[in-house]
NUBATOR-411930 format. One line per field, with one value per residue (C-alpha): residue in one letter; z, y, x; residue number from 0. Coordinates in nm, 2 decimals. Example, Ala and Ser with C-alpha at 12.3 -4.5 7.8 and 13.67 -1.06 7.14 Angstrom:
2
r = A, S
zz = 0.78, 0.71
yy = -0.45, -0.11
xx = 1.23, 1.37
k = 0, 1
***
This chain:
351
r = X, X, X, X, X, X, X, X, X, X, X, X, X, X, X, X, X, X, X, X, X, X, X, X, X, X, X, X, X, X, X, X, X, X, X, X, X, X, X, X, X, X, X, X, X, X, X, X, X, X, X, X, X, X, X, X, X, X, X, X, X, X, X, X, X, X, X, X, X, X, X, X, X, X, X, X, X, X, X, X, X, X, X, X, X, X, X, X, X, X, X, X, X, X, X, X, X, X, X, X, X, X, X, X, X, X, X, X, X, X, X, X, X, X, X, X, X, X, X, X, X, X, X, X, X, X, X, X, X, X, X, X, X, X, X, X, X, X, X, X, X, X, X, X, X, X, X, X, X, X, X, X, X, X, X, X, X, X, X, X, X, X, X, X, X, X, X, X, X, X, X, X, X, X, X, X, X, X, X, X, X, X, X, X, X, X, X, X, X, X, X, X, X, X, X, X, X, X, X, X, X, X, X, X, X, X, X, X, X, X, X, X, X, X, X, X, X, X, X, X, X, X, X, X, X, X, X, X, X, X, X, X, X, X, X, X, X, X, X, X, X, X, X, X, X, X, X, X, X, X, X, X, X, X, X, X, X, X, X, X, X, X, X, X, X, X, X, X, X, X, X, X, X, X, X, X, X, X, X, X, X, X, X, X, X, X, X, X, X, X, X, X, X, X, X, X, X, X, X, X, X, X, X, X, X, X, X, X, X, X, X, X, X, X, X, X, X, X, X, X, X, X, X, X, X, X, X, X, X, X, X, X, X, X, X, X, X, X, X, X, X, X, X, X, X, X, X, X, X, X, X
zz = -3.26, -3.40, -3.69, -3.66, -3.98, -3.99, -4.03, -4.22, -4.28, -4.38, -4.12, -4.37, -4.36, -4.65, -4.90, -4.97, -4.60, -4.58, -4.95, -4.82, -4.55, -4.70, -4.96, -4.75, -4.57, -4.88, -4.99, -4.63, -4.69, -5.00, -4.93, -4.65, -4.90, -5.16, -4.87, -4.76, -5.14, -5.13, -4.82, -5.01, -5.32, -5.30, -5.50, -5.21, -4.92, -4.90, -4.79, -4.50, -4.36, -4.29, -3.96, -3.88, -3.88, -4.21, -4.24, -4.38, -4.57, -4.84, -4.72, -4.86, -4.68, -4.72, -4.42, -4.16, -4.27, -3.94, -4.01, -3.75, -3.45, -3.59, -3.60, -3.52, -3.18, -3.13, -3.19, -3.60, -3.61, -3.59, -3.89, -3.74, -3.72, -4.04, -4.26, -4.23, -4.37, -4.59, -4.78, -4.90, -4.92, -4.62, -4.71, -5.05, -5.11, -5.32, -5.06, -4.89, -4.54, -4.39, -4.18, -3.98, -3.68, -3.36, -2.99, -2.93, -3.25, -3.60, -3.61, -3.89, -3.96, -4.22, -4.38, -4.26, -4.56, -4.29, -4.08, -4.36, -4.13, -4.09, -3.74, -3.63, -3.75, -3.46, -3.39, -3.28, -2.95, -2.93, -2.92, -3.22, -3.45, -3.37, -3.45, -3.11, -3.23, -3.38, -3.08, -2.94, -2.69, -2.26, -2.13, -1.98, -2.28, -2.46, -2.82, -3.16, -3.17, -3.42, -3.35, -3.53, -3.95, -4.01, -3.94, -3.98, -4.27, -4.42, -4.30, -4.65, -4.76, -5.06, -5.19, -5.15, -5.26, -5.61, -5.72, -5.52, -5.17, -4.91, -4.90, -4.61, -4.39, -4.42, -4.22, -4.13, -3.80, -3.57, -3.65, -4.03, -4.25, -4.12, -4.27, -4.10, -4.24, -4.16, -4.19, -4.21, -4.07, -4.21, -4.55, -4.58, -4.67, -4.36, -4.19, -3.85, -3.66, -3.78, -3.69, -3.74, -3.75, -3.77, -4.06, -4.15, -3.94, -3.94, -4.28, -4.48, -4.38, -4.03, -3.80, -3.77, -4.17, -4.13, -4.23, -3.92, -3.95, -4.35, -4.47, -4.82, -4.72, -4.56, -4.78, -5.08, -4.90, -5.18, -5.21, -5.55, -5.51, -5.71, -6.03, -6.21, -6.37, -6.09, -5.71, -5.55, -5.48, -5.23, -5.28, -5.13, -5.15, -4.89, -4.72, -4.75, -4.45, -4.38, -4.14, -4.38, -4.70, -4.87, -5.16, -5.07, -5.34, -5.44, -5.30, -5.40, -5.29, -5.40, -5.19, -5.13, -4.93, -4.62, -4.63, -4.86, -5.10, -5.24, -5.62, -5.62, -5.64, -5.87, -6.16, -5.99, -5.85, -5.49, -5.44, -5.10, -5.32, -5.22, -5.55, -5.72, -5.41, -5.39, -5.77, -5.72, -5.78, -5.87, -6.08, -6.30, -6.66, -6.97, -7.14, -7.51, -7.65, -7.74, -7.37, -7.30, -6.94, -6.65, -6.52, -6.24, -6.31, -6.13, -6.24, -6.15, -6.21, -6.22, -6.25, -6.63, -6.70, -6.64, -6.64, -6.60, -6.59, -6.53, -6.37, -6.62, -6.35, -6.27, -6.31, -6.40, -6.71, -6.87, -7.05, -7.09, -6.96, -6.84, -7.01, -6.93, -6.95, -6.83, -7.13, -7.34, -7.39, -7.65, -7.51, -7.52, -7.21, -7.10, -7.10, -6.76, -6.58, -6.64, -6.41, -6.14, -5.85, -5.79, -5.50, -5.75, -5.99, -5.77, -5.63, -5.85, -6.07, -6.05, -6.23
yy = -8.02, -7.72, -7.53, -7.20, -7.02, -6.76, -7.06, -7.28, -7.64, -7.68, -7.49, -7.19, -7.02, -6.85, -6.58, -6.39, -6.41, -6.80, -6.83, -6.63, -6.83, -7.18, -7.04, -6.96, -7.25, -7.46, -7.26, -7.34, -7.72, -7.68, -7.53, -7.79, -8.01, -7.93, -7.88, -8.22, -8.30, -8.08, -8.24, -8.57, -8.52, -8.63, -8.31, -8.06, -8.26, -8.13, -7.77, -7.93, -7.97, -7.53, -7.59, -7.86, -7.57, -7.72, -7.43, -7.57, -7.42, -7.65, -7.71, -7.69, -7.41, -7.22, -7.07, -6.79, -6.54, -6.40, -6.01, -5.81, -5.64, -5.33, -5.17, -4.87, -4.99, -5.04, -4.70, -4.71, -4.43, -4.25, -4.20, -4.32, -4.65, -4.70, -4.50, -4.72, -5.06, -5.22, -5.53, -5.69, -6.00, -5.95, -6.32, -6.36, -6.68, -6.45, -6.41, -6.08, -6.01, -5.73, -5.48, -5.23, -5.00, -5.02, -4.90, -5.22, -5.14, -5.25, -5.58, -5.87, -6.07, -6.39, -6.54, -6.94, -7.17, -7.46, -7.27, -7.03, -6.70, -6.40, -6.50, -6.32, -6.40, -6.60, -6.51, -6.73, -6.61, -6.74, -6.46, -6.24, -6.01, -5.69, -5.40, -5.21, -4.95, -4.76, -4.84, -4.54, -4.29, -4.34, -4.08, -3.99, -3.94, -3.61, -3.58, -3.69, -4.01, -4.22, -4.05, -3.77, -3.74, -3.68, -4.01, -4.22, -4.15, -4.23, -4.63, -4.83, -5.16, -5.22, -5.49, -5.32, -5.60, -5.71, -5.95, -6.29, -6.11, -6.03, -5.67, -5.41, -5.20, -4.82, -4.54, -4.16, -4.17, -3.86, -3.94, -3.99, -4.30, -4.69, -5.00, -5.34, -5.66, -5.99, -6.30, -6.62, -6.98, -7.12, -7.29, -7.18, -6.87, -6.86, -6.58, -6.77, -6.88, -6.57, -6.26, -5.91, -5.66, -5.30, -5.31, -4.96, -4.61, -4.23, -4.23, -3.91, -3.68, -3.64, -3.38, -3.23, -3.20, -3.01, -3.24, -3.23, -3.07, -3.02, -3.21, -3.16, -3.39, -3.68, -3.68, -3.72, -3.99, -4.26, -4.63, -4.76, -5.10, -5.25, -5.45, -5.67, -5.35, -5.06, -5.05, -4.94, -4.57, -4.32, -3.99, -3.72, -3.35, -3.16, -3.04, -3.33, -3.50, -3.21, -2.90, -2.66, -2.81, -2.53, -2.48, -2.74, -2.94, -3.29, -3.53, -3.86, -4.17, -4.49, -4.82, -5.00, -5.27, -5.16, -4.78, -4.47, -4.31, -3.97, -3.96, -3.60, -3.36, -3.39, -3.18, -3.16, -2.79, -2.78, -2.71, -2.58, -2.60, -2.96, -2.91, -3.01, -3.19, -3.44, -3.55, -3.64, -4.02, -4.21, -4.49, -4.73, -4.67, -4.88, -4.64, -4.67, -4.87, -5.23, -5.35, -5.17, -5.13, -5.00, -4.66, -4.49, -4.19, -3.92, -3.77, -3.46, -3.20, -2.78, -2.54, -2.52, -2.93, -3.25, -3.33, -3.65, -3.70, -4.04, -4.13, -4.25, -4.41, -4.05, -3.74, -3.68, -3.59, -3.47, -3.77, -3.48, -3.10, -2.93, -2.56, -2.30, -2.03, -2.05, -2.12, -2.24, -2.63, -2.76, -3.06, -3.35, -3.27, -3.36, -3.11, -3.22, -3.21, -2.85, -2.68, -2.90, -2.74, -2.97, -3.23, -3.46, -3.44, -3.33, -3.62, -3.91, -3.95, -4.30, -4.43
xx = -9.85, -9.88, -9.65, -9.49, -9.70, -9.40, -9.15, -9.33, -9.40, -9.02, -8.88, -8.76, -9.09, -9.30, -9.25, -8.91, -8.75, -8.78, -8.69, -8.36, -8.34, -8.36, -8.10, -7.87, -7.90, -7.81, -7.54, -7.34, -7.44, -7.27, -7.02, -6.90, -6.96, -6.70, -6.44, -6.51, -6.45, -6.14, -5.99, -6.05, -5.89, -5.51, -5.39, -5.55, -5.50, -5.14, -5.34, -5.48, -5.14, -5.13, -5.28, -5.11, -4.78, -4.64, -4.41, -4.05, -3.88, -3.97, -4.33, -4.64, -4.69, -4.40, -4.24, -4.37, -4.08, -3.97, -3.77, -3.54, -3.70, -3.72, -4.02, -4.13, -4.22, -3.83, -3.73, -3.64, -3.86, -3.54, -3.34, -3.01, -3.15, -3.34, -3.16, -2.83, -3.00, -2.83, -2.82, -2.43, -2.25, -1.98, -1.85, -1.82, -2.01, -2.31, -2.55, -2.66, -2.66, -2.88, -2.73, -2.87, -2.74, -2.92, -2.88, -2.60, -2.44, -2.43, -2.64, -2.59, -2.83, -2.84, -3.08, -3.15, -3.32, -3.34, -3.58, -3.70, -3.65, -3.38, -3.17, -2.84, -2.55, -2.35, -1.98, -1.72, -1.79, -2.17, -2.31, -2.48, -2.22, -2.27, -2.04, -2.00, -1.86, -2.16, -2.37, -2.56, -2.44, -2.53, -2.74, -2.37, -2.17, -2.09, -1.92, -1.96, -2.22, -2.40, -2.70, -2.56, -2.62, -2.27, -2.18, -2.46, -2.57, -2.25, -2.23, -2.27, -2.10, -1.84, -1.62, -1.26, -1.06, -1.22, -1.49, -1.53, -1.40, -1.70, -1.82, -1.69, -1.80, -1.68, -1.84, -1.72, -1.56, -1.47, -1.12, -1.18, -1.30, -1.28, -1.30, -1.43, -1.38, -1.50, -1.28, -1.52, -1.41, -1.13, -1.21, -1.55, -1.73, -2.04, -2.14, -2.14, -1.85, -1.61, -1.48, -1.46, -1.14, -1.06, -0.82, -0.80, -0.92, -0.79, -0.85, -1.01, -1.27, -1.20, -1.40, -1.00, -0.99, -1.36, -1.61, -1.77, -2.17, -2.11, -2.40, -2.27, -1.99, -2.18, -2.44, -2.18, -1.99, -1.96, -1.77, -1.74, -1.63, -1.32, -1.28, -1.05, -0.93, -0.98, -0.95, -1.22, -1.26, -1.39, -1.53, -1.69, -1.75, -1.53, -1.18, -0.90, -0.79, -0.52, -0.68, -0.53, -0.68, -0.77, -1.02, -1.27, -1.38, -1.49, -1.20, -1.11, -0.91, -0.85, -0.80, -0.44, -0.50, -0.49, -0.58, -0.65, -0.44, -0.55, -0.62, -0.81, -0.92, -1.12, -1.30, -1.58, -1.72, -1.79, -2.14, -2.29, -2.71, -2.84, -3.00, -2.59, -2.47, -2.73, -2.64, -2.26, -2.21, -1.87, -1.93, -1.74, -1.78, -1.66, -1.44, -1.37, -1.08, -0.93, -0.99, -1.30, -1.16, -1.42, -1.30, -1.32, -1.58, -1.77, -2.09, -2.23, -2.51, -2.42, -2.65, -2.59, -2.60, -2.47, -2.06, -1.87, -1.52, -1.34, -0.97, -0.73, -0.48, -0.31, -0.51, -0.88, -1.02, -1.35, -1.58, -1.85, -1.72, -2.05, -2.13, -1.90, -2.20, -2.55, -2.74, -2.52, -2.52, -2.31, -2.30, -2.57, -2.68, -3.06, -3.29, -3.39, -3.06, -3.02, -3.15, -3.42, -3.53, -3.82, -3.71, -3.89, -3.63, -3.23, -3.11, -3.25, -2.94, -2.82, -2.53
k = 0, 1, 2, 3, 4, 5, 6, 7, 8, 9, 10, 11, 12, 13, 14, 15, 16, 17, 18, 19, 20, 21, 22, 23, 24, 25, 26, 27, 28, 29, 30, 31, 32, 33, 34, 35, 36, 37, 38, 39, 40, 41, 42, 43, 44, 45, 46, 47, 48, 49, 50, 51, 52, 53, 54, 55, 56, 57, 58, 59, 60, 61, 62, 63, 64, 65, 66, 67, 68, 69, 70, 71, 72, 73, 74, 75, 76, 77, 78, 79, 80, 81, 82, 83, 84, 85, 86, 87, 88, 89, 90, 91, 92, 93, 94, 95, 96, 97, 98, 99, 100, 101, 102, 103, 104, 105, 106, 107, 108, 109, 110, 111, 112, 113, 114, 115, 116, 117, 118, 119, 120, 121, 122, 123, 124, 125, 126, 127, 128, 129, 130, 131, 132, 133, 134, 135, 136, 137, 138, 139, 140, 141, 142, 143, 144, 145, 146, 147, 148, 149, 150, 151, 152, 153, 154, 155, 156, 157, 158, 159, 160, 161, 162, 163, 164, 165, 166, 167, 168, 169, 170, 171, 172, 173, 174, 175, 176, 177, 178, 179, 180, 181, 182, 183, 184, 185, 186, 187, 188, 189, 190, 191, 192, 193, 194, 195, 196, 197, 198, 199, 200, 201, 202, 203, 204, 205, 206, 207, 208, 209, 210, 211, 212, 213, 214, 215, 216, 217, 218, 219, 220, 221, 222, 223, 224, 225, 226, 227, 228, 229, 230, 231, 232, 233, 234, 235, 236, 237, 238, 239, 240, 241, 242, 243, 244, 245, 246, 247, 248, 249, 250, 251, 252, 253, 254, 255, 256, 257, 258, 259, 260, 261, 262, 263, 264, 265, 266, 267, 268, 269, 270, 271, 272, 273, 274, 275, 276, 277, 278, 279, 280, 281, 282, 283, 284, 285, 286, 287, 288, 289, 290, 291, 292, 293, 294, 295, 296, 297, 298, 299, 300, 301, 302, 303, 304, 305, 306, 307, 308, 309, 310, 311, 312, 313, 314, 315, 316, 317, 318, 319, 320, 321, 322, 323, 324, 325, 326, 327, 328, 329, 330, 331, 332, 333, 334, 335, 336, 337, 338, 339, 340, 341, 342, 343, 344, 345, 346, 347, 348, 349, 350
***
């Protein structure tokens, strides 16, 4: 018999290739080795269990987390789609929901613990909630659509009725602003098993009252939800309601219930510069006093500074009046809010 002299009485063969050889040899054997020492100690067996599809909730594993259909494969390349997620509790029971406008409509979708994974939200029809109504346009259809920025961009979700009631939905209709609400099963807070209802519509901003292509207006579109000691409010920059509503301006209105009431205009300047516009935010403030009570307020950036004014429960008032002249800033007004035109820097006020 004879031996390979490039392999070698052991097999490996001689000098620095069959010393790399043999090593690497040994350091597979050893490696099965400690994973036949790992599948035998009691603390890592539970690992092994991954491909046997241990994926419960509570697993060892953990779940496969499955997400919403909608990748870019599905069309959310387009901003009507992606641009209107949103997360909000629409049930009140302090878990969010995920929302999102598709080609069907506005789809709900829930989070499941029992099988770890997001699944539609099931009406009491069967069938998955979907909002209809902002469902894109046929091939056939003219006129105003949710394809269009001037009303999806302004879908968002608030809680009109006070802490411990679900979240709505509001959005900028042709005919002005709507509100839907979902009413769960009776006695319980779920997001399956319900239904949802138009409780308000014609409401401000109306394509009639000429926020119709004004980006300023859509873009500004904001619902601060209510509190134990405010209702909630709705601005944005714009005409009121009314075709003839003259100087336009930054409009506000307050919810009743079951619809808006006007409570502007407001202080604000009207700005057509995206560079102002794109910094208006309402917010609730904590306004000095015995009861520290959270105010209604707007905040704003001019070309000279930064101004905030809040609603005292029948006119609006100045918290912090911006300069009246360019340059001057008596105020304590951030050096950086002055006068931004970066992209960087307009737009990223949050209150």
């Amino acid at each position: 018999m004879f031996e390979n002299p490039a392999r070698g009485i052991n097999g490996c063969g001689s000098g620095r290739v069959g010393w790399l050889r043999c090593s690497g040899l040994a350091a597979v054997a050893l490696l099965w080795a400690a994973v036949a020492l790992a599948l035998a100690t009691p603390g890592v067996a539970q690992a092994a269990n991954c491909s046997l599809a241990d994926y419960d909730y509570n697993g060892a594993c953990g779940p496969e987390f499955e997400m919403p259909a909608w990748g870019d494969g599905g069309g959310w390349t387009n901003p009507s789609k992606y641009s209107t997620i949103h997360l909000a509790d629409l049930t009140g029971n302090g878990v969010d929901e995920l929302i999102g406008r598709n080609d069907d409509g506005l789809e709900i979708w829930t989070f499941d613990t029992t099988v770890g994974q997001w699944r539609p939200a099931v009406g009491a029809d069967g069938n998955p909630e979907v909002l209809t109504d902002f469902r894109s346009p046929l091939p056939s259809e003219a006129g105003p659509n949710w394809n269009q920025p001037q009303y999806y961009r302004t879908i968002q979700a608030a809680d009109l009725d006070g802490p411990g009631h679900g979240a709505d939905i509001i959005a900028r209709f042709p005919t002005g602003v709507r509100v839907y609400r979902y009413t769960p099963p009776a006695g319980t807070k779920s997001i399956d098993g319900g239904s949802w209802k138009l409780v308000s519509e014609n409401g401000p901003f109306s394509d009639m009252g000429g926020s119709v292509t004004d980006p300023s207006t859509s873009q500004t579109m904001q619902v601060m939800g209510a509190t134990a000691s405010s209702p909630a409010i709705l601005i944005a920059q714009g005409c009121s309601s009314s075709p003839s509503c003259g100087a336009p301006g930054t409009q506000a209105y307050k919810w009743t219930g079951s619809g808006w009431v006007s409570i502007g205009p407001t202080l604000a300047p009207y700005e057509v510069d995206p560079r102002y516009y794109l910094d208006l935010r309402v917010a609730m403030l904590t306004t000095p006093g015995p009861s520290n009570a959270r105010t209604p307020a707007v905040i704003y950036r001019t070309p000279r500074g930064l101004g905030a004014e809040v609603y005292n429960g029948s006119q609006w008032k100045y918290l912090v009046a911006p300069p009246e002249a360019a340059g001057d800033c008596p105020i304590a007004t951030p050096t950086v809010l002055r006068s931004p035109t970066s992209p960087q820097r307009f737009g990223t006020i949050v209150a």
